[in-house]
C-alpha positions as CSV (number, residue, x, y, z in Angstrom):
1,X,0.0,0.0,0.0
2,X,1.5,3.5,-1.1
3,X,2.2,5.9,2.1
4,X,-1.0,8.2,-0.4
5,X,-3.4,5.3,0.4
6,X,-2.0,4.7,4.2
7,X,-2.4,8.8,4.7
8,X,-5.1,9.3,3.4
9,X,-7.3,6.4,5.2
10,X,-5.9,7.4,8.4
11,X,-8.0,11.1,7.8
12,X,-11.0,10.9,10.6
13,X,-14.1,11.8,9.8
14,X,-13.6,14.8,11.8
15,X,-10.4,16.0,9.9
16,X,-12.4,15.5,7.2
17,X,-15.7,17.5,7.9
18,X,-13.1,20.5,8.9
19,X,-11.3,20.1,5.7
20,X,-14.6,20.5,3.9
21,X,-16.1,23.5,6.2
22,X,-12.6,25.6,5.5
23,X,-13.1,24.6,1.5
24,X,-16.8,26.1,1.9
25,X,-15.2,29.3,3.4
26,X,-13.0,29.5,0.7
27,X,-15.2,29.0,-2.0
28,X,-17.4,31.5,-0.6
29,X,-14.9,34.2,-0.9
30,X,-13.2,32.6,-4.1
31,X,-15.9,31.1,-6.0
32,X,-15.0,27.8,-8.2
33,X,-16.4,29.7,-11.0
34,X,-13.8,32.4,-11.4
35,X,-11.4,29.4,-11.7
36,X,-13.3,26.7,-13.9
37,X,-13.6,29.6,-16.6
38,X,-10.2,30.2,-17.1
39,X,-10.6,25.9,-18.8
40,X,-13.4,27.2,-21.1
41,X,-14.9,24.3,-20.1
42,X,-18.1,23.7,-22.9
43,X,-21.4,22.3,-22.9
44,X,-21.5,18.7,-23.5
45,X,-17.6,18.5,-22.5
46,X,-16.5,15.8,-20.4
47,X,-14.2,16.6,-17.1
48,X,-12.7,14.6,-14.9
49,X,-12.0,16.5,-11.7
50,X,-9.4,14.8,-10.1
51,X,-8.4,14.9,-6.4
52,X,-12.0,16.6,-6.3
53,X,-12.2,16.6,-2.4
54,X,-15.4,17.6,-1.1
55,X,-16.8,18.1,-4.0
56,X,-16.0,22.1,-4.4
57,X,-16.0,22.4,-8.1
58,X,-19.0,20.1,-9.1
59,X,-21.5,22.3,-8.9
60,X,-20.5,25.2,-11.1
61,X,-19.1,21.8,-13.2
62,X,-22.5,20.7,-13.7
63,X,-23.5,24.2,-14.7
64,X,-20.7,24.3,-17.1
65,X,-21.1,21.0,-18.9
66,X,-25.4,21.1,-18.6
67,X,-27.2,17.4,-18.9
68,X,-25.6,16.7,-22.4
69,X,-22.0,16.8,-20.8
70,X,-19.9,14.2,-18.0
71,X,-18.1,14.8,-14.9
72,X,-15.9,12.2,-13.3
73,X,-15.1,13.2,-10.3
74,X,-11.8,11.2,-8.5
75,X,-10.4,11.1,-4.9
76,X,-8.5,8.7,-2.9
77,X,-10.8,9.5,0.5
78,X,-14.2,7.5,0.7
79,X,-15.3,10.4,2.6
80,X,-14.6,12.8,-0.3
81,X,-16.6,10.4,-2.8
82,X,-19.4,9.8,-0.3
83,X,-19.7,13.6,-0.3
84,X,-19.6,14.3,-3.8
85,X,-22.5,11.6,-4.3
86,X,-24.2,13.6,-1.7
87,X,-24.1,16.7,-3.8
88,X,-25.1,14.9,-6.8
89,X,-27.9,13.7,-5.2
90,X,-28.9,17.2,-3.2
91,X,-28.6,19.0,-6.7
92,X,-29.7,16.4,-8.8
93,X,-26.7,16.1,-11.0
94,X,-27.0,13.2,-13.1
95,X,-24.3,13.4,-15.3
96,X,-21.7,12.5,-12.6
97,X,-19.6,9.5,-11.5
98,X,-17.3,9.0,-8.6
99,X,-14.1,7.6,-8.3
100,X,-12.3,6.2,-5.2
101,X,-8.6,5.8,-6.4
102,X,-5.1,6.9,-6.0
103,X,-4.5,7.2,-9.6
104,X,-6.0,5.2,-12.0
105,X,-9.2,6.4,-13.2
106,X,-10.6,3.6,-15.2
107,X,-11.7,6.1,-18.0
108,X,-11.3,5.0,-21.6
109,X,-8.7,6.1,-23.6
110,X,-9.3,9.4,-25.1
111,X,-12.3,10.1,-23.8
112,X,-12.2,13.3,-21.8
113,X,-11.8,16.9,-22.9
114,X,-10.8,18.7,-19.5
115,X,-9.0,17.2,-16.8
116,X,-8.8,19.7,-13.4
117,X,-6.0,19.1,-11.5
118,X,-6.0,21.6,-8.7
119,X,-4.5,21.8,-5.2
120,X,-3.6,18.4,-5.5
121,X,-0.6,17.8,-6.6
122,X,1.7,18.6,-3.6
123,X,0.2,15.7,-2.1
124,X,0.6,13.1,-4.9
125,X,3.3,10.5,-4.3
126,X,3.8,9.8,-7.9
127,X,2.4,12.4,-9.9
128,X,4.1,11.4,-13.0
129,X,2.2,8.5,-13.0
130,X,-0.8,10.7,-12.4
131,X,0.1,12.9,-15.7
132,X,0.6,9.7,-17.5
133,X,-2.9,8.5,-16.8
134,X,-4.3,12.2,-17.3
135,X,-3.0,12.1,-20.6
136,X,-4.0,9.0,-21.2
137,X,-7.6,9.9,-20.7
138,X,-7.3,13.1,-22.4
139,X,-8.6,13.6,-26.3
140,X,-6.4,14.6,-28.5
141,X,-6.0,18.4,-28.0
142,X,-7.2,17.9,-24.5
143,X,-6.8,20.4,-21.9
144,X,-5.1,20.0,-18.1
145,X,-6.1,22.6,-15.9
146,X,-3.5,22.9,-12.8
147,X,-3.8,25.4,-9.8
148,X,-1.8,24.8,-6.8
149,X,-1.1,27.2,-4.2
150,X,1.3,25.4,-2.6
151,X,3.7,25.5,-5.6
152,X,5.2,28.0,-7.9
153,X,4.2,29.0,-11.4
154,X,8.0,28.1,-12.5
155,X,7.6,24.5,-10.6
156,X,4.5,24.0,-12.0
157,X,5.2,24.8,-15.7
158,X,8.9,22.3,-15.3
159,X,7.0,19.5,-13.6
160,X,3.9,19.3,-16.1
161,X,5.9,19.7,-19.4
162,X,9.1,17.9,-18.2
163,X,7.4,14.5,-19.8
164,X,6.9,16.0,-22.7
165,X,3.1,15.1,-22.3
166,X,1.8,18.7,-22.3
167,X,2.8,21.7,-23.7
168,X,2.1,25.3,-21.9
169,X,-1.1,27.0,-23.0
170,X,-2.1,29.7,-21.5
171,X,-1.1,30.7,-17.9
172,X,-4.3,32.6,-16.5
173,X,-5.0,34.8,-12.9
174,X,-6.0,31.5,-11.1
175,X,-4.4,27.9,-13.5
176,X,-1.8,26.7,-15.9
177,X,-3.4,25.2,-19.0
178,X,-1.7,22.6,-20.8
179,X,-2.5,20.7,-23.8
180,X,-2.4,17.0,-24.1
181,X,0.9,16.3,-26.7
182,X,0.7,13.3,-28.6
């Protein structure tokens, strides 16, 4: 079991429910919005939000997408995807599937057109193996949305393209977007 998966399970509910009520804050004074526009994310696209925690981005997501699009939404922490079911289920979003894994998603090849990666990747393990399976899922032209406050906008840009995976889009207020190489 990868130290990720021991960490993370080791979270108590409590952690967990304070974790969420300081995201609400946040969002509250920062909406997920602001951030999800800078992927000029489509109707009918398909996103895969992944490392979505409590479930932050998935309603502006759903808004985003509308009933003709997908969101997959990925986390390691039961409690995360138990929550994010709950807000499907509060909001009616129908369009959305959980994930509980550390990396792979399971998605078919080629079949999504955003993946979010955002404030996650300071706590990945591996996260080439994480790029690797985002651009695996990623069409063709695909974008990678990746906001991290924890790390800077040089270490950011090195790490993503030092694969040769993605190239550097566009670098807006909030994310880095990349496009899927390849």
């Amino acid at each position: 079991m990868s130290k990720e998966v021991t960490a993370t399970k080791t979270m108590s509910s409590m952690g967990f429910r304070l974790m969420s009520l300081m995201f609400k804050l946040r969002d509250f004074f920062r909406p997920r919005l602001e951030i999800l526009n800078e992927a000029e994310i489509k109707l009918g696209f398909t996103v895969l939000d992944f490392g979505c925690g409590p479930g932050g981005y998935i309603v502006p997501l759903a808004e985003l997408v509308g009933p003709s699009g997908k969101i997959h939404a990925l986390d390691i922490n039961p409690l995360a995807v138990q929550e994010v079911d709950r807000i499907a289920l509060r909001k009616n979003i129908r369009n959305l599937k959980t994930i509980q894994s550390d990396c792979a998603t399971k998605l078919p090849d080629s079949s999504v057109d955003v993946a979010l990666l955002y404030d996650i990747c300071h706590h990945l393990t591996r996260p080439d193996d994480v790029l690797r399976e985002l651009h695996r899922v990623l069409k063709p032209g695909g974008l990678l949305s990746f906001s991290d406050h924890h790390m800077k906008g040089s270490d950011i840009v090195a790490g993503v393209t030092k694969t040769g995976l993605f190239a550097l889009s566009k670098k807006g207020k909030n994310t880095f977007n990349f496009l899927r190489a390849g």
